[in-house]
Every structure is written in structure tokens, then in C-alpha cells.
Kinemage of the C-alpha trace (Angstrom):
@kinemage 1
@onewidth
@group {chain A} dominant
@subgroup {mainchain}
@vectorlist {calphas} color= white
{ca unk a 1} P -22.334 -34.432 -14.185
{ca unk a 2} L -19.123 -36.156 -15.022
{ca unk a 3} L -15.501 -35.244 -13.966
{ca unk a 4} L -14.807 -34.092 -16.564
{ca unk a 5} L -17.846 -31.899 -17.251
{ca unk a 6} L -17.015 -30.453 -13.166
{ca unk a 7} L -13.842 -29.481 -14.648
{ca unk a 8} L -14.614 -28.037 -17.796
{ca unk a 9} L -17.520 -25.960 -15.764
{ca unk a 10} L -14.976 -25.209 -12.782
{ca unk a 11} L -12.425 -23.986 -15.732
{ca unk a 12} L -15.006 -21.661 -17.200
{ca unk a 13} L -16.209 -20.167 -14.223
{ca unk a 14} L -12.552 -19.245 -13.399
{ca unk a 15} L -11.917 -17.419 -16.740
{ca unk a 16} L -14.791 -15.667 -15.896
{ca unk a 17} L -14.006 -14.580 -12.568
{ca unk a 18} L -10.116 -13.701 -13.976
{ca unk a 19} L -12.218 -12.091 -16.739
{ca unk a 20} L -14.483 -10.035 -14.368
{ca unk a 21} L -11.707 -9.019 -12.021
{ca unk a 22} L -9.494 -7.554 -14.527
{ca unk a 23} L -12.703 -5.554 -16.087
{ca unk a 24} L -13.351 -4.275 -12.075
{ca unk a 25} L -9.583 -3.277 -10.997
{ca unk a 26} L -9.498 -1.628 -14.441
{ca unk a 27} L -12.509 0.283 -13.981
{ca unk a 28} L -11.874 4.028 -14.610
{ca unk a 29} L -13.562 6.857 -12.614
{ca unk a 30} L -12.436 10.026 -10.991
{ca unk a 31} L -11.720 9.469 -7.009
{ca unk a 32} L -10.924 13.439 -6.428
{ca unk a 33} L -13.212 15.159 -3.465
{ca unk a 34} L -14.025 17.318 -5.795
{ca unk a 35} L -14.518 14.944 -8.772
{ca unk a 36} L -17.876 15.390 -11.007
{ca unk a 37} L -18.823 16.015 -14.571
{ca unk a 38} L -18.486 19.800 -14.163
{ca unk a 39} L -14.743 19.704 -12.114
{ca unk a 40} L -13.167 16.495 -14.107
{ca unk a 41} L -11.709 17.036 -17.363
{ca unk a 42} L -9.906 15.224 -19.756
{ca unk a 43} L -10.159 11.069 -19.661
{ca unk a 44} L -9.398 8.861 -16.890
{ca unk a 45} L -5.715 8.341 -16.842
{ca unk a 46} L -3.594 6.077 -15.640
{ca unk a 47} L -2.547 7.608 -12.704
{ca unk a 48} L 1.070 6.753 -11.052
{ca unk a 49} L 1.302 6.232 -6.793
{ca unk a 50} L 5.116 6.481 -7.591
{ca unk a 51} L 6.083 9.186 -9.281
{ca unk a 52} L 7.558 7.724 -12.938
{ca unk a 53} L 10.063 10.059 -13.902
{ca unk a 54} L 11.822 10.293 -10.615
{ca unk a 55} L 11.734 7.151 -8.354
{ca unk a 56} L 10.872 5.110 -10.946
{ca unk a 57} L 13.297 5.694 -13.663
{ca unk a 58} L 15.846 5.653 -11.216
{ca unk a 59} L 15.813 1.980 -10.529
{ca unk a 60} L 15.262 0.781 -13.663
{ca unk a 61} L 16.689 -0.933 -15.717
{ca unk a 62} L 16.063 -0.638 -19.732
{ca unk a 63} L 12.848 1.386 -18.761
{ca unk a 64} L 11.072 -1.835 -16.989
{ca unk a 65} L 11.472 -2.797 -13.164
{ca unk a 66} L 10.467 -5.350 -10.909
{ca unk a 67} L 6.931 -5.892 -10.115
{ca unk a 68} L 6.777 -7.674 -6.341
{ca unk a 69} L 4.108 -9.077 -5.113
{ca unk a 70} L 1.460 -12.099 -4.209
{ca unk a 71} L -1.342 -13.585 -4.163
{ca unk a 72} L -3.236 -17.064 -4.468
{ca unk a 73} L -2.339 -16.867 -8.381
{ca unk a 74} L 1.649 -17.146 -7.844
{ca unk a 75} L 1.285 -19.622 -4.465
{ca unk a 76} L -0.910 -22.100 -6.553
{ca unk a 77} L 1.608 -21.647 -9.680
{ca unk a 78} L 4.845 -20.569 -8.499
{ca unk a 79} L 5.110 -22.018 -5.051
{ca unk a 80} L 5.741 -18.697 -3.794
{ca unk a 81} L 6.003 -14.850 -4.539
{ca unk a 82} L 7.798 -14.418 -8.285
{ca unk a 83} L 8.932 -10.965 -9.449
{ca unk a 84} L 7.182 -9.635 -12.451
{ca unk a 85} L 8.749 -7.399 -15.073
{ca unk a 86} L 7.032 -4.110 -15.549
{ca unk a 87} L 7.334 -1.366 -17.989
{ca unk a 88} L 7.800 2.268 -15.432
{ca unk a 89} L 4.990 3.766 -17.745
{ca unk a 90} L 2.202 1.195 -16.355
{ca unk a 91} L 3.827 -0.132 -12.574
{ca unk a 92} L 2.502 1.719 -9.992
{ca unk a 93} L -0.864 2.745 -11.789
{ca unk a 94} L -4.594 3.220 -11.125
{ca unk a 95} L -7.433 4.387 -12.739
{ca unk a 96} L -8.964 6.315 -10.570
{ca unk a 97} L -8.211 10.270 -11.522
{ca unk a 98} L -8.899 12.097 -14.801
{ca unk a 99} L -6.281 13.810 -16.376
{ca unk a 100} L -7.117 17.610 -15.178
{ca unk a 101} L -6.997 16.110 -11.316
{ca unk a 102} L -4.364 14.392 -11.242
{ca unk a 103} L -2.163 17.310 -13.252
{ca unk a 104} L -3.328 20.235 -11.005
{ca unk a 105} L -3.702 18.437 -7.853
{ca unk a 106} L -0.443 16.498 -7.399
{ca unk a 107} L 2.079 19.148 -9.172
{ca unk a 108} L 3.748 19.665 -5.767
{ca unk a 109} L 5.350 16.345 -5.795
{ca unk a 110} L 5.393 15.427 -9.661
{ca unk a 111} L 6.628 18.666 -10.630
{ca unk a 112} L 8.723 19.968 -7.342
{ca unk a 113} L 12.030 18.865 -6.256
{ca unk a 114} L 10.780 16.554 -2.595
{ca unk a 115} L 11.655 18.603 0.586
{ca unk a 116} L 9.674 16.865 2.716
{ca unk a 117} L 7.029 19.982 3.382
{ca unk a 118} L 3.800 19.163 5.370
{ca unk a 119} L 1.786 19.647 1.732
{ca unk a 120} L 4.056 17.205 -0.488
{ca unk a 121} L 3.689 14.375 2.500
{ca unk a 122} L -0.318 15.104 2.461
{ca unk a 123} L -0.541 14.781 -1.607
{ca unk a 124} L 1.481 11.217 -1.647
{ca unk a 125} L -0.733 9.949 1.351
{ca unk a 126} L -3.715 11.052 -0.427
{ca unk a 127} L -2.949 9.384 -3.352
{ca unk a 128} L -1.978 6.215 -1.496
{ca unk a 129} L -5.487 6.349 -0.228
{ca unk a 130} L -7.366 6.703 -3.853
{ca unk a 131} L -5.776 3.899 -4.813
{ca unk a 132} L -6.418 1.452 -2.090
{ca unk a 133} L -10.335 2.665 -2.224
{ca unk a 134} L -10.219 2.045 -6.113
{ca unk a 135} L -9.280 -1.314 -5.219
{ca unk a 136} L -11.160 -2.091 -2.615
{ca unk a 137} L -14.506 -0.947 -4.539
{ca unk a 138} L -12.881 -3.306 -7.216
{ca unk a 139} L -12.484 -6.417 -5.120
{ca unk a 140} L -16.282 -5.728 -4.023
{ca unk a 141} L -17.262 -5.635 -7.173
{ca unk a 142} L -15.910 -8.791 -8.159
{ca unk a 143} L -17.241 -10.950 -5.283
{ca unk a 144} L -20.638 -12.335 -7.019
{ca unk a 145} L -18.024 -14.063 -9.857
{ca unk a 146} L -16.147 -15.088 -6.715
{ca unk a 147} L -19.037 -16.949 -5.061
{ca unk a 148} L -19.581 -18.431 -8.768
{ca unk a 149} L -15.779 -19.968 -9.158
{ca unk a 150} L -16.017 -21.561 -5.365
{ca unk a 151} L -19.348 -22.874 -6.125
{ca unk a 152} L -18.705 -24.641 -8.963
{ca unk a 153} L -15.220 -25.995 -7.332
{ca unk a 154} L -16.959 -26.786 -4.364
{ca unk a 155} L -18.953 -29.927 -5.005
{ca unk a 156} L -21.715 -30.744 -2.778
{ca unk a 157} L -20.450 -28.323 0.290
{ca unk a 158} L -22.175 -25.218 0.023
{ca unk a 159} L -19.454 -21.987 0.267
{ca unk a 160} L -22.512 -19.025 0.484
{ca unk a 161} L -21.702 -18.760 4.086
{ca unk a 162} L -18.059 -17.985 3.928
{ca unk a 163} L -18.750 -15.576 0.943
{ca unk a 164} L -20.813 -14.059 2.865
{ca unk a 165} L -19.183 -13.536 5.656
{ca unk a 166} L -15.883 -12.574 3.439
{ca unk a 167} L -18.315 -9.942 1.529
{ca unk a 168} L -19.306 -8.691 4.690
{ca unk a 169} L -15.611 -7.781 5.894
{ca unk a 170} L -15.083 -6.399 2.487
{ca unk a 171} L -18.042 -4.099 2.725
{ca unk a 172} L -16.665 -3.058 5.791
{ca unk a 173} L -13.849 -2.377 4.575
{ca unk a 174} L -14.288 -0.161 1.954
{ca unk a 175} L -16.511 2.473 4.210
{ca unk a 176} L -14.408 2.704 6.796
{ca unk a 177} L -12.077 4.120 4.127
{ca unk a 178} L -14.015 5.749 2.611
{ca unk a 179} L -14.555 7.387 5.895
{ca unk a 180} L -11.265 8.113 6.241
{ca unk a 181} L -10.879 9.652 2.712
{ca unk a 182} L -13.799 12.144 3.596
{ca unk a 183} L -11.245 13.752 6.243
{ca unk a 184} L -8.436 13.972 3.512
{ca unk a 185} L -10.971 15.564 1.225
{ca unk a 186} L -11.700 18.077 3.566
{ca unk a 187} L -8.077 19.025 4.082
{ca unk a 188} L -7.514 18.973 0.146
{ca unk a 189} L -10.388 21.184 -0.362
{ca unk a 190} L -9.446 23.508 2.781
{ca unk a 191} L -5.639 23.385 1.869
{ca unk a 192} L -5.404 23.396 5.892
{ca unk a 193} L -2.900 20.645 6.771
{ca unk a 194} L -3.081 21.795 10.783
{ca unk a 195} L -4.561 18.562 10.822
{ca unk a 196} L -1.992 16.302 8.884
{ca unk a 197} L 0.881 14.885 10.791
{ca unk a 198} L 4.650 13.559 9.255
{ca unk a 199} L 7.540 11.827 9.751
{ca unk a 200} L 10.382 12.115 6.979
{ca unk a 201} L 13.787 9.849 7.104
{ca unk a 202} L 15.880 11.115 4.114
{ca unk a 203} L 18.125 8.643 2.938
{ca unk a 204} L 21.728 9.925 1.623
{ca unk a 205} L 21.340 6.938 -1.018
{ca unk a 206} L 18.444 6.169 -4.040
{ca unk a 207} L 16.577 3.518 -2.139
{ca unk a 208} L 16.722 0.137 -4.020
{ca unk a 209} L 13.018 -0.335 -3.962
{ca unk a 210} L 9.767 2.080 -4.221
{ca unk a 211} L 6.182 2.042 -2.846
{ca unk a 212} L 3.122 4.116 -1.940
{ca unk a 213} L 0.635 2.367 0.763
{ca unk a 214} L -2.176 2.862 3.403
{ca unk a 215} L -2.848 0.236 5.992
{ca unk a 216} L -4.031 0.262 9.531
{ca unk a 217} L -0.637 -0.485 11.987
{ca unk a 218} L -1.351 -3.393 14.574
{ca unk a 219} L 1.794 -3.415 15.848
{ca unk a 220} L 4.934 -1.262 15.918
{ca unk a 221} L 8.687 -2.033 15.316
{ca unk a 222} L 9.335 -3.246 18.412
{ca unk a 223} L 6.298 -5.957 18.312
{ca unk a 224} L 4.268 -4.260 20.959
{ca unk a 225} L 0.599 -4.761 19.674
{ca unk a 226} L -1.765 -1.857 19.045
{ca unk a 227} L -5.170 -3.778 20.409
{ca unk a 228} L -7.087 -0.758 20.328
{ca unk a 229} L -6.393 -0.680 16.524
{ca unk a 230} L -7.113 -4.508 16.270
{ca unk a 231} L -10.437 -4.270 18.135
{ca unk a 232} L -11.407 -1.512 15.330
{ca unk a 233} L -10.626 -3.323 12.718
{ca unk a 234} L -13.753 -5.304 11.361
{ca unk a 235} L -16.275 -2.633 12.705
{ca unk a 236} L -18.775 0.074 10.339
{ca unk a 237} L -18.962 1.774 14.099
{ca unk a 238} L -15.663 2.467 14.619
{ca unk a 239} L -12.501 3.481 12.516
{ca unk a 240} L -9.168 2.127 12.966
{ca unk a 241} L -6.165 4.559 12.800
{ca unk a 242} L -4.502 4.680 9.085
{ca unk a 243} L -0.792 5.575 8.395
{ca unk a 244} L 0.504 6.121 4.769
{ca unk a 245} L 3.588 5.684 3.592
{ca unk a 246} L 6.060 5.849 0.356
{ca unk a 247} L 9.605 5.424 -0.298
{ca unk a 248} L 10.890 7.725 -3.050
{ca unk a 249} L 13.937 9.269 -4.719
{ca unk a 250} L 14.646 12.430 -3.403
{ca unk a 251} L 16.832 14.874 -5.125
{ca unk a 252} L 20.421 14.152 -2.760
{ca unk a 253} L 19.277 10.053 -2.434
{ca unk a 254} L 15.584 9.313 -1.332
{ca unk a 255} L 13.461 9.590 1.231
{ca unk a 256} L 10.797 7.552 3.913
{ca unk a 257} L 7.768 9.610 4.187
{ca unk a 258} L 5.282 9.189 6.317
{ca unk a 259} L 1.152 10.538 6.884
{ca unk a 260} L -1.951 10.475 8.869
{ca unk a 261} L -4.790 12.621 10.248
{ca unk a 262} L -3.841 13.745 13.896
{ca unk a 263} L -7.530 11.739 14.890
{ca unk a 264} L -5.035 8.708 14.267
{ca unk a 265} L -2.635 9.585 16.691
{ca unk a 266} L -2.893 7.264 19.538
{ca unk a 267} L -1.297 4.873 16.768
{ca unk a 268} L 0.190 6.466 14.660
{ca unk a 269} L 2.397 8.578 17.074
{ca unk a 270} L 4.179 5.239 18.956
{ca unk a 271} L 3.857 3.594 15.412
{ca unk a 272} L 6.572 6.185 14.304
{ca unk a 273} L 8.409 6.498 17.570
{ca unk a 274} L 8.958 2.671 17.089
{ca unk a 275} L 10.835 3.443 13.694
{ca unk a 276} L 13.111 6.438 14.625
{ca unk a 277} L 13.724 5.404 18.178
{ca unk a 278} L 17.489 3.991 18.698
{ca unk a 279} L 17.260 0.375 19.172
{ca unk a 280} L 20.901 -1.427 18.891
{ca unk a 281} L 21.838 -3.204 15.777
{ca unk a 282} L 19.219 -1.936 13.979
{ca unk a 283} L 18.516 0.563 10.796
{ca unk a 284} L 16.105 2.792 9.890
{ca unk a 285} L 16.695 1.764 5.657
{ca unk a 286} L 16.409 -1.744 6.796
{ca unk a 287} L 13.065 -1.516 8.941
{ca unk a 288} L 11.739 0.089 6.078
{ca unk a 289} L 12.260 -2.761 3.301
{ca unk a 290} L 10.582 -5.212 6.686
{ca unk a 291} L 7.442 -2.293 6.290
{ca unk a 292} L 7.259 -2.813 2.404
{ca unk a 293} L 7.676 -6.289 1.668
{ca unk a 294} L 5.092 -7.290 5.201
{ca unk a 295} L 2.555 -4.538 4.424
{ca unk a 296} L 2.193 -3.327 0.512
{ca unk a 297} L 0.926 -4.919 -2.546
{ca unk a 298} L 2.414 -1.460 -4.122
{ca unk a 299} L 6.078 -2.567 -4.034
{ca unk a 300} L 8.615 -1.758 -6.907
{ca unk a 301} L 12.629 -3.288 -6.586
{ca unk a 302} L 15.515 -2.586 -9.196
{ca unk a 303} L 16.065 -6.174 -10.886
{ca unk a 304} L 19.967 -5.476 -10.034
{ca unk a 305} L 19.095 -5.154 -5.970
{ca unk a 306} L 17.127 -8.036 -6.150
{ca unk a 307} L 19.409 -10.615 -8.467
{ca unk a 308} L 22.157 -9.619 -6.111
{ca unk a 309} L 20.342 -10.176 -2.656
{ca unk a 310} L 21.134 -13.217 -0.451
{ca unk a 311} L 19.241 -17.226 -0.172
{ca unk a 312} L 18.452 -15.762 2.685
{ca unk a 313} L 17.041 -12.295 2.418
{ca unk a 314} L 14.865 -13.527 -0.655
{ca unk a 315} L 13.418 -16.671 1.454
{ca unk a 316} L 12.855 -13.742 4.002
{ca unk a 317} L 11.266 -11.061 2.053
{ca unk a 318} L 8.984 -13.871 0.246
{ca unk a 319} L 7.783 -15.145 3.399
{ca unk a 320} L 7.061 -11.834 4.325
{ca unk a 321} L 5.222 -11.021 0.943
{ca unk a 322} L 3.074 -14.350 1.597
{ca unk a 323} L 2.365 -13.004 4.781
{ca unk a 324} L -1.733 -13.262 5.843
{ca unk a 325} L -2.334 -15.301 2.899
{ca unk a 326} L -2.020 -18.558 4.474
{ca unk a 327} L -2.621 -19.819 7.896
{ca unk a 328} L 0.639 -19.880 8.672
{ca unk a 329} L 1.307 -16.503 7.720
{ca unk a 330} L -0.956 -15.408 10.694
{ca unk a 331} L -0.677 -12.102 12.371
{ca unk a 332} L 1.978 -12.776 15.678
{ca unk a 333} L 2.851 -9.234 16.519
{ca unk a 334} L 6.570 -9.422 15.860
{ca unk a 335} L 6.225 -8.810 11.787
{ca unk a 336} L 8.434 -5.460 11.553
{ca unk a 337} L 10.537 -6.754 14.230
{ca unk a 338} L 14.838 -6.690 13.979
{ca unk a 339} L 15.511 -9.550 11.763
{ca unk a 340} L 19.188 -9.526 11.660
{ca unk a 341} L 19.551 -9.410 8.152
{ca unk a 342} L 21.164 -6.761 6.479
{ca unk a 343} L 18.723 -5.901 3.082
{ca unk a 344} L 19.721 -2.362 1.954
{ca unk a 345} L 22.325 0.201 2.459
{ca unk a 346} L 21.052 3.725 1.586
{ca unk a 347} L 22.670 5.736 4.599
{ca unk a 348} L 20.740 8.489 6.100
{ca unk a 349} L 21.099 12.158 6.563
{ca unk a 350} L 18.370 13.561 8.575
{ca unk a 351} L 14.676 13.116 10.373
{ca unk a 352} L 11.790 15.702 9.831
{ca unk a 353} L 9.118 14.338 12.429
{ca unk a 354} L 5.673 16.578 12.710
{ca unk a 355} L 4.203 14.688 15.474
{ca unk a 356} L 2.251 15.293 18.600
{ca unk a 357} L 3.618 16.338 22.009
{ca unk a 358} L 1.765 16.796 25.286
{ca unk a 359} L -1.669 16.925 22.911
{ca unk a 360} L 0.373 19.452 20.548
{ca unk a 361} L 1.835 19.193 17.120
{ca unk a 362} L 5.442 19.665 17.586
{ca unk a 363} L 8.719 19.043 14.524
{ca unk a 364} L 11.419 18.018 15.263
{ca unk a 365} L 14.476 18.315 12.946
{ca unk a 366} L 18.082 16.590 13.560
């Protein structure tokens, strides 16, 4: 085979994969515990993670905000992370609900004014979840055009090995959180959230930017390192301890909120304790743009905030949206660490903290 055939082959198999991965994260099925054909109705919908009428609208501009995020894509084209422009009616959107599930079952916080109750904090963490699943499953799914693309680029070396082994984490992946969604479901179904715990900062401001994540914290604010949650991570026999999050508008500015299942708290407790503890210099607004830009691919920014931010800050917040994507972008500890620079200013009014003291769930209000 010539060069040239290599790179017309190579260039097909990529527009296939790009082809195939857009069909898989697009793929539209009902991730409710009590989805089926006799419980779903309506059609899949495009489901928002941010709610589109409130937190949305309210930082954009002309109906369309930015879009922030990367991946190998916008490294290999851009040099870096590039913000996209995004209508509100698509950013933040999954198909993975039908219409009747995503109505009934998230009214509390698409149709109530936030007040940070134990029941509105469950429902956004939920939702967080579903989507990360839905693309989890996706990225599975797309692996076998994967192993096509880095064959054909890959001239005589053989890459079956590291697509395995990549496939293998992936797997992995997805059923631990799957396993983790199976306790949700239960509290869904139950409508018992004994077993939920919170955190809450309300801002007295409309935060500049918007997002709805999971992930599994491996260190805390401070940089001390959660190795019991990094020796989970990788495992089908053990589960590592998942936090949600989501910055929103709130109806007097916005708000941080924060979830997980109390089986989670031997991270998630210090994880939070990190945030809200006093620590000189710092601010609670500010750690939670470091949180955002280091830890979601779910990430939404009013084009005004961002035009306006510092050489600086954007180098900063780039770096940190590059983060684990190259080698050396490696984990260190110190990612949500005090960075001196000043990102946001969106005040802040209170703290609504359900977490767990002496082995007891105990709020705390201030």
C-alpha cells in the first residue's frame, strides 16, 4: 500500500469512527430506575443537566452561551481548549430520559424556586449521574471503531493491546456506576433521602458559569490525597466514593450544590470540609470555578465573563480543562489547590451542610 492509499484508508476509518461516535453519544433510551415500555411515555427527549430556563438563560447572551470544553479533537486542531457557541435549547443535553420521566420526576427543581432542600440536591445529583452513565455506555460502544482508526494509523505496530487494556478500564468503569446508580434508584423509588447527604453554598450573585457533574474526588482543596479513593478506582470489586455537583441560578443569585450517598462518606465528608473550611486568601466562588474547569466536561460560561477574563486566568482555566489528557497534565494532588487568581466574584450569603458527625447526619446552617 502506498502513502497515499495509508492516508486515504487512515482518513476513512476516522470519519467512521467520528461517524460512529456521534450515532453512540446520541443514542436515545430511558435511564429512569423505573424506566420500561409500560412506565416510559412519550419519546426520548433531550433532556437538560442544567436547568434551561433558569441558569441557562441567565448567562446568555442572544439565547446561545459558551460551550467549554476538550478533548484530543481541539488539542490536535486548536492547540488547546476553544469555547464553542451553543444554542441554551441543546447545551447541557442528553438523551437518556423520555419525556413522561423527565417531566414528573425532576419538577422539584425545573418547576420550584431552588431552596436547597435535601430532595432538590438528590434530583440534580441524580441527573448528573444519568448522564455520565449515558456516556460512558456511549464511549463503550464506540471502542471497536476506535481500535479500527488506531489500526489503520498505526502501521506495522500492533495497538490491540492498549485497546484492550483501555476497553477494559472503560468496562470498569461503567459498572461501577452503574453500581452506584442502583443506590440512587433505590432512594428515587423509596423517596427516603435518610441516606443522601448535602452541602449548599448560596451565592448572593448569578454565577458566571453553570455545570452538573459526577466524579470520584482524589484529593480535596487543600491537596491532601484521598488514596483510599485512588486504590478503588480501576477495580469491578470495589467502588470508589462519588460526589455530584452543579452550579445554578438560584432565585436571590445562585447556588453550589453538592450530593452523595452517606456509603461515600469517608470522602466525601473531608472532600466538603476542604471547600467550606476557612483557609486565608481564599474563596469559596473561586474554588468552585478550580472544581469546574479541573473536573467537568459539563461546563457552561457567559461569553461576556469569559471575553473579559485575564491572559492569565484563561491560560489557567485551559490548562486546567486539558488536564489528564496529556502526560503532562498528570494527576499531582494539588489540582483544586489556592491558585491566587481571582476568577469570579459572586459573593455569598449562607452554607446549608447535611453532613455526618460522630457517625450521624447532622445540618448545619450559618
Amino acid at each position: 500500500m502506498t502513502s497515499d492509499d495509508s492516508t486515504k484508508s487512515s482518513g476513512r476509518e476516522y470519519w467512521d469512527f467520528k461517524t460512529q461516535q456521534r450515532k453512540n453519544f446520541k443514542a436515545s433510551y430511558c435511564l429512569h430506575a423505573e424506566a420500561g415500555p409500560h412506565t416510559c411515555r412519550g419519546k426520548v427527549v433531550k433532556a437538560h443537566t442544567i436547568q434551561r430556563a433558569t441558569s441557562l438563560n441567565a448567562i446568555a447572551l442572544n439565547g446561545h452561551v459558551f460551550k467549554l470544553e476538550v478533548n484530543h479533537d481541539t488539542l490536535s486542531k486548536e492547540g488547546g481548549p476553544a469555547p464553542r457557541e451553543v444554542g441554551i435549547h441543546r447545551a447541557s443535553t442528553f438523551t437518556g430520559l423520555c419525556q413522561y420521566h423527565d417531566d414528573v420526576t425532576f419538577a422539584a427543581v425545573e418547576k420550584q424556586a431552588f431552596t436547597g432542600s435535601v430532595q432538590q440536591c438528590f434530583l440534580l445529583g441524580y441527573r448528573s449521574i444519568l448522564r455520565e452513565l449515558h456516556k460512558k455506555r456511549a464511549a463503550e460502544e464506540t471502542l471497536p471503531s476506535l481500535l479500527k482508526l488506531a489500526t489503520a494509523n498505526s502501521g506495522a505496530s500492533n495497538p490491540t493491546e492498549f485497546i484492550d487494556t483501555f476497553a477494559a478500564g472503560m468496562r470498569i468503569g461503567r459498572q461501577v456506576l452503574e453500581r452506584v446508580k442502583k443506590s440512587w434508584d433505590r432512594i428515587l423509588i423509596e423517596r427516603n433521602f435518610d441516606e443522601v447527604r448535602t452541602a449548599v453554598v448560596f451565592f448572593s450573585k448569578c454565577p458566571d458559569i453553570m455545570t452538573s457533574s459526577a466524579y470520584y474526588p482524589v484529593a480535596d482543596f487543600d491537596g491532601q490525597v484521598f488514596d483510599a479513593n485512588l486504590s478503588r478506582l480501576g477495580k469491578t470489586s470495589e467502588t470508589p466514593s462519588l460526589i455530584t455537583y452543579s452550579i445554578i441560578k438560584s432565585p436571590n443569585g445562585g447556588a453550589a450544590v453538592f450530593c452523595w450517598h452517606r456509603s461515600a462518606d469517608d470522602i466525601c465528608d473531608p472532600f466538603i470540609r476542604s471547600l467550606v473550611g476557612t483557609r486565608p486568601g481564599d474563596r469559596l466562588d473561586d474554588a468552585m470555578v478550580r472544581l469546574a474547569f479541573t473536573t467537568s466536561d459539563n461546563v457552561f460560561a457567559s461569553s461576556m465573563w469569559w471575553s473579559n477574563l485575564t491572559d492569565e486566568a484563561l491560560e489557567v482555566l485551559n490548562a486546567r480543562m486539558a488536564h489528564g489528557l496529556a502526560p503532562q497534565t498528570a494527576f499531582h494532588g494539588g489540582e483544586l489547590e489556592r491558585d491566587g487568581i481571582r476568577y469570579v466574584d459572586w459573593g455569598m450569603v449562607r452554607r446549608r451542610l447535611l453532613v455526618t458527625v460522630h457517625g450521624r447526619p447532622q445540618e448545619i446552617i450559618d
